[in-house]
DOKE-353399 format. One line per 3 residues: number of its first residue (from 1); for each residue x, y, z of C-alpha. Coordinates in pm, whole numbers, plus 50000, padded with zeros to 5 digits. Layout:
! DOKE-353399
NUM> X,Y,Z  ...
! end
This chain:
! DOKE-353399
1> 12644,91277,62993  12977,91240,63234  13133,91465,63438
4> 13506,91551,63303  13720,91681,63605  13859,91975,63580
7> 14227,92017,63510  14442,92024,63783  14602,92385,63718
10> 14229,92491,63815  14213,92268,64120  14320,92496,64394
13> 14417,92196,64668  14674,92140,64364  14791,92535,64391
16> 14816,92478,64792  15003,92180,64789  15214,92312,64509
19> 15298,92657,64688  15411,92476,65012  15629,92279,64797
22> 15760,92606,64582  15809,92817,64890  16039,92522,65081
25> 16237,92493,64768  16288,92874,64775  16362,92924,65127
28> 16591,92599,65081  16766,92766,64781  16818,93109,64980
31> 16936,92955,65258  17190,92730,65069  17328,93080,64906
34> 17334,93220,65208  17558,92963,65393  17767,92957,65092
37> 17827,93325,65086  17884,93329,65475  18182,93022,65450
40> 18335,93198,65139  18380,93577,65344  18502,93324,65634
43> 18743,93188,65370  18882,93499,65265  18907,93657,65583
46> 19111,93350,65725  18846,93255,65987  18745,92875,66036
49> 18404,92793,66092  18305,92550,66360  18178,92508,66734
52> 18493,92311,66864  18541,92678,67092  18298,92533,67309
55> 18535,92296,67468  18783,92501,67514  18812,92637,67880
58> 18577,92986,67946  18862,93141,68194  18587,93394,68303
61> 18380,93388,68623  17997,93430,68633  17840,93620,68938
64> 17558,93423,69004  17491,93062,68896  17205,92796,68992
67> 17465,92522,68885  17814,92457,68977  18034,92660,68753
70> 18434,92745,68761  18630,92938,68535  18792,92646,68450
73> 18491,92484,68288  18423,92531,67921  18238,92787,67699
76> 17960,92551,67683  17876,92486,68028  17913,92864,68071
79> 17638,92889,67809  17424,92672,68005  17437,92898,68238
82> 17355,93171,68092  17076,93005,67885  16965,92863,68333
85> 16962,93250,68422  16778,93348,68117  16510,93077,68190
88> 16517,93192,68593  16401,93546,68505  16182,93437,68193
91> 15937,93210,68426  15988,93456,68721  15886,93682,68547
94> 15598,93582,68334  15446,93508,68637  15477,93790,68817
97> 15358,94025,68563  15061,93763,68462  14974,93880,68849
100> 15021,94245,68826  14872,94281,68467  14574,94111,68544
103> 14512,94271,68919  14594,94655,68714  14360,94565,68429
106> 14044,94508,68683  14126,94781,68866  14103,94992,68590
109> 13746,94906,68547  13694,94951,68909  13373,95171,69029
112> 13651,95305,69311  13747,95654,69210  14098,95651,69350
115> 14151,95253,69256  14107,95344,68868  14305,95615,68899
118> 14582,95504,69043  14604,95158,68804  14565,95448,68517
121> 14825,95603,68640  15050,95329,68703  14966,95188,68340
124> 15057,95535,68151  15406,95598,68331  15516,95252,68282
127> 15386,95162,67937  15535,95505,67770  15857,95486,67978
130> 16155,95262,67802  16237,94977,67962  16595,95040,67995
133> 16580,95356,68148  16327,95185,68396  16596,94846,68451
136> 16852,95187,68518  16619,95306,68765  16554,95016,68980
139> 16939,94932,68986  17116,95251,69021  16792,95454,69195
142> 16683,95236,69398  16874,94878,69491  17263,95048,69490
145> 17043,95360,69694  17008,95090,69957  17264,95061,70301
148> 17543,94863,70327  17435,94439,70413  17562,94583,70797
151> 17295,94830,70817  17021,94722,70593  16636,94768,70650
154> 16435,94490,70805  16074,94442,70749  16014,94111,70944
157> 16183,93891,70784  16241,94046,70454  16599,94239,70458
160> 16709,94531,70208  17035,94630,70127  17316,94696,69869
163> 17381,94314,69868  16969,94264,69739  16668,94118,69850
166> 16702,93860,70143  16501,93615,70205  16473,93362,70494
169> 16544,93132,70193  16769,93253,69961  16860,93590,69863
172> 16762,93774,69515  17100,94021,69414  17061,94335,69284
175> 17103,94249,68939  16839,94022,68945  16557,94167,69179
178> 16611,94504,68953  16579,94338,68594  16270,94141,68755
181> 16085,94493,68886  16170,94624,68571  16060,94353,68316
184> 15761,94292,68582  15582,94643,68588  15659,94721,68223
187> 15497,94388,68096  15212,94420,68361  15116,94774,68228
190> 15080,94630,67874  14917,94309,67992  14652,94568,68202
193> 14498,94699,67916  14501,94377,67712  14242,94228,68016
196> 14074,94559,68044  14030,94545,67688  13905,94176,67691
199> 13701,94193,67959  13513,94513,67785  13450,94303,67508
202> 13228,94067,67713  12885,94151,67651  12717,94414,67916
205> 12372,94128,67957  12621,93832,68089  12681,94125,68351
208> 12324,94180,68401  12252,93759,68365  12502,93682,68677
211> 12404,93979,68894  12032,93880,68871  12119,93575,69010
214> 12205,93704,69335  12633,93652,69276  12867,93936,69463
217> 13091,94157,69183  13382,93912,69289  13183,93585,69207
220> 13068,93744,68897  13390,93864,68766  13522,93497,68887
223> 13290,93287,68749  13131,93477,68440  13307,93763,68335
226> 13708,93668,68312  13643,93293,68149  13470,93471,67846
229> 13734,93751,67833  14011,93488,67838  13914,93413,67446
232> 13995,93777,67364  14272,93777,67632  14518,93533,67566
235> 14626,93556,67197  14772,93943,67293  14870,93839,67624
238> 15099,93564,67432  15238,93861,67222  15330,94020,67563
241> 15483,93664,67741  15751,93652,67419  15845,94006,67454
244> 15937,93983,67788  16187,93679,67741  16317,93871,67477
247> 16381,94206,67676  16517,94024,67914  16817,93969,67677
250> 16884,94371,67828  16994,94244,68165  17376,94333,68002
253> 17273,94639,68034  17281,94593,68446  17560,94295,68439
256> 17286,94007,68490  17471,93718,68332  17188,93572,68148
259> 17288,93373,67787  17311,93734,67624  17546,93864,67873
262> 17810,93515,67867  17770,93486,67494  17893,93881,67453
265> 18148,93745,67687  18240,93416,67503  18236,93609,67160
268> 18495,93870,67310  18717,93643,67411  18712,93406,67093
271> 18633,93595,66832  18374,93346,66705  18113,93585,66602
274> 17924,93387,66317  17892,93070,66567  17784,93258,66912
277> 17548,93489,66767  17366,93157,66543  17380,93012,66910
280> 17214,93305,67063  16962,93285,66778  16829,92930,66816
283> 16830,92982,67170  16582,93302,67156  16366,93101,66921
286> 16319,92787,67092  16234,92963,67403  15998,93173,67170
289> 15831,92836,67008  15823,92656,67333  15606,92947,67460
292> 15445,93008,67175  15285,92644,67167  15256,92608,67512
295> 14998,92936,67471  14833,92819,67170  14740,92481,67329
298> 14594,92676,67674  14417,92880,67381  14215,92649,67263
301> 14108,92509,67611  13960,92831,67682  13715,92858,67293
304> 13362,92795,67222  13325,92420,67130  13043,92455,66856
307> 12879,92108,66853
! end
């Protein structure tokens, strides 16, 4: 007696491969319509569609640069930029609040009364507070509340004054040091109760296992407790990493002039709406996919390998 095979409507590889196929064709097709639709309403309105604006010369300073910019230069280097600042406070940032978040979400678990407390405390007033009333408050509140650079406050070797955050190495203006507190302690409060969280969900006899070995709370927090918790941790905690280089996209709220704030700039001045904002969307994306794999790699460093 032989086996007949099935027929390939009821093979469901077949249905898989097929769908993949059906749903690029769609998205293909929309996307086709939707280009078309976009360069007729261009048409009719009398606009030309094209990226040849970003040779033209950006006439428009930029406050603070890591790269040698003039006004004479053109739209695109003043992009570049933008998209240099944008990647400054994105890494600075992630960082930082990796540092706070994680510090915050032990101490919430911490057998100190007034340690708990005050990371609780800390995590409910910046968590349900907006972040742009909180990038308001550090700028206006706190870094323009400062004296003049001729009588600013010295701690050592750390100045403080209207003029920013001084360094013996470089100094960190206003703009920046506030958007970095801000995106900082609001990240690091949501970041706090995604380690509390995974670190809860480590079972209470790995506790009891490493303490009955003789290791201090430090060791076995170290050694035993936060490597397990980092399987719960990180898929959140990579949530949290693309939401801050997306807020960040608020410095214009504080004149930062990350790639948000020159590409409002560069769309004033040359009406190119269509092309900067498609600009400002691949940018956010890649930046979102670089992270996003970057995390997702680390991820799987950090899982069970069943053998």
């Amino acid at each position: 007696m032989t086996n007949s095979k099935p027929p390939i409507w009821r093979d469901r590889r077949f249905w898989r491969i097929a769908g993949q196929f059906i749903t690029v064709f769609v998205t293909a097709v929309i996307v086709t319509m939707l280009l078309g639709n976009l360069k007729r309403n261009l048409q009719q309105l009398g606009i030309q569609f094209g990226f040849d604006f970003l040779k033209q010369q950006a006439s428009f300073d930029i406050g603070e640069t890591l790269i040698a910019y003039n006004p004479t230069d053109t739209y695109s280097c003043a992009l570049w930029v933008g998209l240099i600042n944008s990647l400054r406070i994105a890494v600075t940032g992630i960082f930082f609040a990796t540092v706070v978040g994680v510090s915050a979400g032990i101490a919430r678990l911490s057998d100190n009364w007034l340690v708990r407390n005050i990371a609780l405390v800390y995590v409910e007033i910046f968590r349900n507070t907006p972040l742009l009333l909180q990038l308001l408050f550090w700028y206006f509140a706190v870094f323009l509340g400062f004296p003049k650079a001729e009588n600013k406050i010295s701690w050592g070797f750390i100045g403080l004054s209207q003029n920013g955050l001084e360094l013996p190495w470089f100094t960190l203006s206003p703009e920046f040091a506030a958007l970095l507190l801000g995106l900082i302690f609001y990240t690091g409060a949501f970041i706090a109760e995604i380690v509390r969280g995974g670190i809860q969900s480590v079972a209470k006899g790995q506790w009891e296992a490493a303490r009955s070995l003789g290791l201090k709370p430090g060791l076995v927090m170290r050694l035993v407790i936060f490597p397990q918790a980092l399987r719960v941790i990180i898929p959140p905690l990579t949530s949290q990493y693309l939401n801050l280089t997306k807020n960040s996209s608020l410095a214009i709220a504080i004149g930062y002039p990350d790639i948000y704030f020159v590409a409002s700039t560069t769309f004033n001045q040359t009406g190119k709406a269509v092309e900067v904002i498609l600009l400002l969307m691949l940018t956010y994306l890649t930046l979102s996919l670089t992270i996003s794999v970057v995390m997702n790699l680390f991820n799987r460093t950090v899982q069970i390998q069943e053998r």
